[in-house]
C-alpha positions in Angstrom: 63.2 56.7 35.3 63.0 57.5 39.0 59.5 57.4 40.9 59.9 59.9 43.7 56.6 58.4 45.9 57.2 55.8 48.3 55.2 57.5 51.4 56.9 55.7 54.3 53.4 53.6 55.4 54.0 51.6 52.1 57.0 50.5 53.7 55.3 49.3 56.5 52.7 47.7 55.3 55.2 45.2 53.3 56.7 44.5 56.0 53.3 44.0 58.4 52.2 41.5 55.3 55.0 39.4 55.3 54.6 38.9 59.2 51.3 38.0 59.1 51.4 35.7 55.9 51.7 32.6 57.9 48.3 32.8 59.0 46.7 33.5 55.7 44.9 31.0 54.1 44.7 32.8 50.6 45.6 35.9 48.5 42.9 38.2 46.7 45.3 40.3 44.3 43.3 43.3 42.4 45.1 44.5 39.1 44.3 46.7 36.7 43.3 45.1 33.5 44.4 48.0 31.4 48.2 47.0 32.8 47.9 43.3 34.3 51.6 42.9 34.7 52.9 46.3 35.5 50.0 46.6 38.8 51.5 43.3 40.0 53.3 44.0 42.5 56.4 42.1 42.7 56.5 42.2 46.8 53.3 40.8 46.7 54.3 38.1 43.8 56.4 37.1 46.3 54.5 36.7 49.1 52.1 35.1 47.2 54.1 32.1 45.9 52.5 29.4 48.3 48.6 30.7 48.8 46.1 30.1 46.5 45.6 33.1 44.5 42.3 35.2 42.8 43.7 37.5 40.6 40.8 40.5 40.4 41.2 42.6 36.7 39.8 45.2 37.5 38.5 48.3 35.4 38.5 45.6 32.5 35.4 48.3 31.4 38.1 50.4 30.1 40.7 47.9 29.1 40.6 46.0 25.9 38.6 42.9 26.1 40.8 40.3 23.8 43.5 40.9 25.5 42.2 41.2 29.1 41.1 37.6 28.1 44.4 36.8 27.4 45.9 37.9 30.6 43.0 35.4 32.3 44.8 32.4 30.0 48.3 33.3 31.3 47.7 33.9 34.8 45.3 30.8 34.8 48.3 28.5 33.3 49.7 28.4 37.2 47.4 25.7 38.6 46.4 27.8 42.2 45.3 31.0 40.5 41.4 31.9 39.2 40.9 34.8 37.7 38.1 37.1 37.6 37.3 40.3 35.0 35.0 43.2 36.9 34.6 46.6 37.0 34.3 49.2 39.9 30.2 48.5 39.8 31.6 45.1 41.3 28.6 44.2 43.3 27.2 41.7 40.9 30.5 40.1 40.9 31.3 39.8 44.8 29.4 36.4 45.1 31.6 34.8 42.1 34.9 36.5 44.3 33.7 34.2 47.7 32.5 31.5 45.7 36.2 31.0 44.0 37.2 31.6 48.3 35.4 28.7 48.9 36.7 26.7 45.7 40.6 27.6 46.4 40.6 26.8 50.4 42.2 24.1 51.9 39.4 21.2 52.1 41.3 20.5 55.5 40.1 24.3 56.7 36.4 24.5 55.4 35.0 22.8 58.3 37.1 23.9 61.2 37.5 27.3 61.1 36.6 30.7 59.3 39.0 31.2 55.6 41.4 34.7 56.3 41.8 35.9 52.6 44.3 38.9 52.6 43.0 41.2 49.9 46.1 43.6 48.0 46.7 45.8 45.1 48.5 48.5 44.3 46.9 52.4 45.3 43.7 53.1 43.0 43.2 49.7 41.5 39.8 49.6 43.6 40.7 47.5 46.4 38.4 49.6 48.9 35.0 49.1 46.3 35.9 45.8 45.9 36.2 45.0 50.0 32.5 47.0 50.9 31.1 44.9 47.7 31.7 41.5 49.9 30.7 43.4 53.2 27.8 44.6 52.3 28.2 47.6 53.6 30.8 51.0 53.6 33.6 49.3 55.6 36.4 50.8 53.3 36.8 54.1 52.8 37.2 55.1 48.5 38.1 57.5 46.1 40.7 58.5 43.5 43.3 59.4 45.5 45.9 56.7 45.7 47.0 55.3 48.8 43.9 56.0 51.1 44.0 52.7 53.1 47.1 53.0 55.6 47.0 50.6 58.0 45.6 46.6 58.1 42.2 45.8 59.0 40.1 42.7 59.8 36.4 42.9 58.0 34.0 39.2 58.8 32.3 38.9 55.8 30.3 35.6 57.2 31.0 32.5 59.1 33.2 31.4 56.3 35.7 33.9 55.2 37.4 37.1 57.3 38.8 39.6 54.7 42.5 41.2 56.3 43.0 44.2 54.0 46.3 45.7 53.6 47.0 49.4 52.0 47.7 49.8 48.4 51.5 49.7 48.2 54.0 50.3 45.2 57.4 49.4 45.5 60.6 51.1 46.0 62.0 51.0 42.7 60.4 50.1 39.4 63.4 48.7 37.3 61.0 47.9 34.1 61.1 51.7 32.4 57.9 50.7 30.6 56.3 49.8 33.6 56.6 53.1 35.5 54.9 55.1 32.5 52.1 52.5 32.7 51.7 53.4 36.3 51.8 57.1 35.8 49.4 56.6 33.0 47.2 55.0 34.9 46.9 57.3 38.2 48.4 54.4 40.4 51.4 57.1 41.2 50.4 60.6 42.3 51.0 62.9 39.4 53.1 65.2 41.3 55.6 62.2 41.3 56.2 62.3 37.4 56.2 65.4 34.9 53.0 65.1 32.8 54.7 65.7 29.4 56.9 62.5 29.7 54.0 60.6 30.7 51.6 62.2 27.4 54.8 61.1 25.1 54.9 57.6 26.3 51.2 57.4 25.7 51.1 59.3 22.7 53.9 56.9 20.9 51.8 53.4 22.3 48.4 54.5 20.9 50.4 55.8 17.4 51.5 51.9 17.3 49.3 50.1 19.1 45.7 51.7 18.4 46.0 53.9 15.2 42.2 53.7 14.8 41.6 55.6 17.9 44.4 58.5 17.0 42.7 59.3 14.1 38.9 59.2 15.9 40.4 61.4 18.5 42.0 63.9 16.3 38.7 63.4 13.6 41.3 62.7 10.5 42.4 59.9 8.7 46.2 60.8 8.6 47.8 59.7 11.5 50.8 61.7 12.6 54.6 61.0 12.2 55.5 60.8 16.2 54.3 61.6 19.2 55.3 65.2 19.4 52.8 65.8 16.4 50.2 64.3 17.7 49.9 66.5 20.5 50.4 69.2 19.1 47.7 68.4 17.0 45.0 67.4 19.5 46.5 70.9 21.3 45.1 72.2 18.1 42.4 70.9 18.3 40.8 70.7 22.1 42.1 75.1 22.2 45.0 73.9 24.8 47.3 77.2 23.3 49.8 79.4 24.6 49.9 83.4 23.3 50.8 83.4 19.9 49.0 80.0 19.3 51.5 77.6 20.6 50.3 74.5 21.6 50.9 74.5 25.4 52.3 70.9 25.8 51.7 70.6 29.5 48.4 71.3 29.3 47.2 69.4 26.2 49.2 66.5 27.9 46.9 66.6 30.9 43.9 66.4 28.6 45.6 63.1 26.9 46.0 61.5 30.0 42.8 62.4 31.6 40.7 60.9 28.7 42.7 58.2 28.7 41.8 57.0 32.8 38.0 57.6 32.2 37.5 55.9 29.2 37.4 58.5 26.2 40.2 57.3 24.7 38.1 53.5 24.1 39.2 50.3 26.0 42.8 50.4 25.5 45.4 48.2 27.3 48.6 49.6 27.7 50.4 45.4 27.6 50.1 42.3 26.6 51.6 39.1 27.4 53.7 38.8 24.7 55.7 42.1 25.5 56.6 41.1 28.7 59.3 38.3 28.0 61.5 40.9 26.5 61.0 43.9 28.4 62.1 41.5 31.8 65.2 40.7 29.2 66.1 44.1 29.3 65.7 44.4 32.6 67.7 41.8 33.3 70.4 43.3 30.6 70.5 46.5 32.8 71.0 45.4 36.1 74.2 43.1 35.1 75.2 46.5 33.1 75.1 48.1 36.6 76.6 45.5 38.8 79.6 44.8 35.9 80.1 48.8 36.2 79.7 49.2 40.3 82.2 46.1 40.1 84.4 48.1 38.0 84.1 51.3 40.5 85.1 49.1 43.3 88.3 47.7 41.5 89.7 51.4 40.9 89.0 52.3 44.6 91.4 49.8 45.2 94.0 50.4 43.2 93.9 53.5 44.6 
């Protein structure tokens, strides 16, 4: 499934964070508790292997609560990385985010010079909120629109830590299938970049398996539907999304889906857990020496000829 959206200051910015890693004393990483794993970027999971980490689930308003607690447990297994649930109204939370600074810094650092804590996340995840919560004051500028941040920027917060924010970058290419619907789904790729309807289908079949209870409140029956396909035609039905002659007009109804789904309509629903993950990296795995067996293959024909 190709992502066409990789605007060229994403590119960049990896490469301006890797330079300046060396002088970074820790890594503030916000994901989006509805998809923990997917909003992890892997540039930055790399970049991130020696720093202390805070791992910031954000939106975990909207996500569901057992299992953003479970994401917590997992990432908290690796010895340098606290985790933190908030929401966008993060203000209340923005002491506990500099107190785990102060907790995770070198003790060799605290009393010689001021903590740099590089602060990252994919577009939309609410880095920006998150970064004028510490401040104190509009330092960041927000909104819906992914990638607003393009370029690094220091921000003192006090005497003991200076935030170095970075722009929200994806990454090139997103080999985990699952993992680029979950993006899509959750606004972190610009809609233009992938057609609605594939994105409402993905959806549609996760909440058929995953949360039946809130198919049937949304479509007020008790029947669930057989696939995906039904059920939106069925909330098309239902929310007036028609074509003339009465068919349901797919594209739109699919907007509707997805729309209720971001603010919070839907309930709090998380899109993964950490028990998927194992296999769908399998998979992943599966594909790419599927690939490199047939581009090996390619290459022993050219020669032959």
């Amino acid at each position: 499934m190709p992502i066409h959206w990789y605007p060229g200051h994403m590119n960049k910015a990896s490469h301006e964070m890797k330079s300046v890693l060396k002088d970074v004393d820790l890594i503030i990483e916000l994901l989006d508790a509805r998809l923990p794993f997917s909003s992890q970027n892997p540039t930055i999971k790399e970049l991130s292997t020696t720093k202390p980490c805070i791992k910031v689930l954000s939106k975990s308003d909207l996500a569901d609560p057992a299992l953003t607690r479970d994401w917590q447990a997992h990432f908290e297994q690796e010895e340098s990385v606290k985790t933190l649930a908030t929401n966008l109204d993060i203000k209340h939370k923005a002491e506990s985010v500099l107190h785990l600074c102060q907790k995770l810094s070198p003790k060799t650092l605290r009393s010689t010079r001021t903590m740099i804590a590089m602060i990252t996340g994919i577009p939309n995840v609410g880095k920006s909120t998150l970064i004028n919560a510490l401040a104190g004051r509009k330092v960041a500028k927000t909104g819906n629109e992914p990638a607003i941040t393009k370029g690094q920027q220091r921000i003192k917060i006090n005497e003991e830590v200076t935030l170095l924010d970075t722009p929200g970058i994806l990454w090139p290419k997103i080999h985990n299938e699952n993992s680029g619907y979950r993006l899509a789904i959750s606004g972190a790729i610009k809609d233009t970049a992938m057609n609605v309807e594939d994105v409402a289908f993905y959806l549609s079949g996760y909440l058929l398996k995953q949360y039946p209870e809130c198919v049937n409140q949304l479509l007020d029956t008790k029947t669930l539907p057989n696939d995906d396909l039904a059920l939106l035609e069925a909330l098309g039905r239902k929310r007036g999304c028609l074509r003339r002659g009465g068919q349901v007009d797919l594209e739109k109804v699919s907007s509707v889906l997805v729309n209720e789904f971001r603010t919070g309509k839907l309930g709090r629903i998380s899109l993964e857990t950490p028990r998927m993950i194992p296999a769908e990296e399998a998979q992943v795995e599966q594909l790419k020496e599927e690939k490199k067996r047939r581009d090996e293959l390619r290459k022993a024909k050219r020669k032959k000829k």
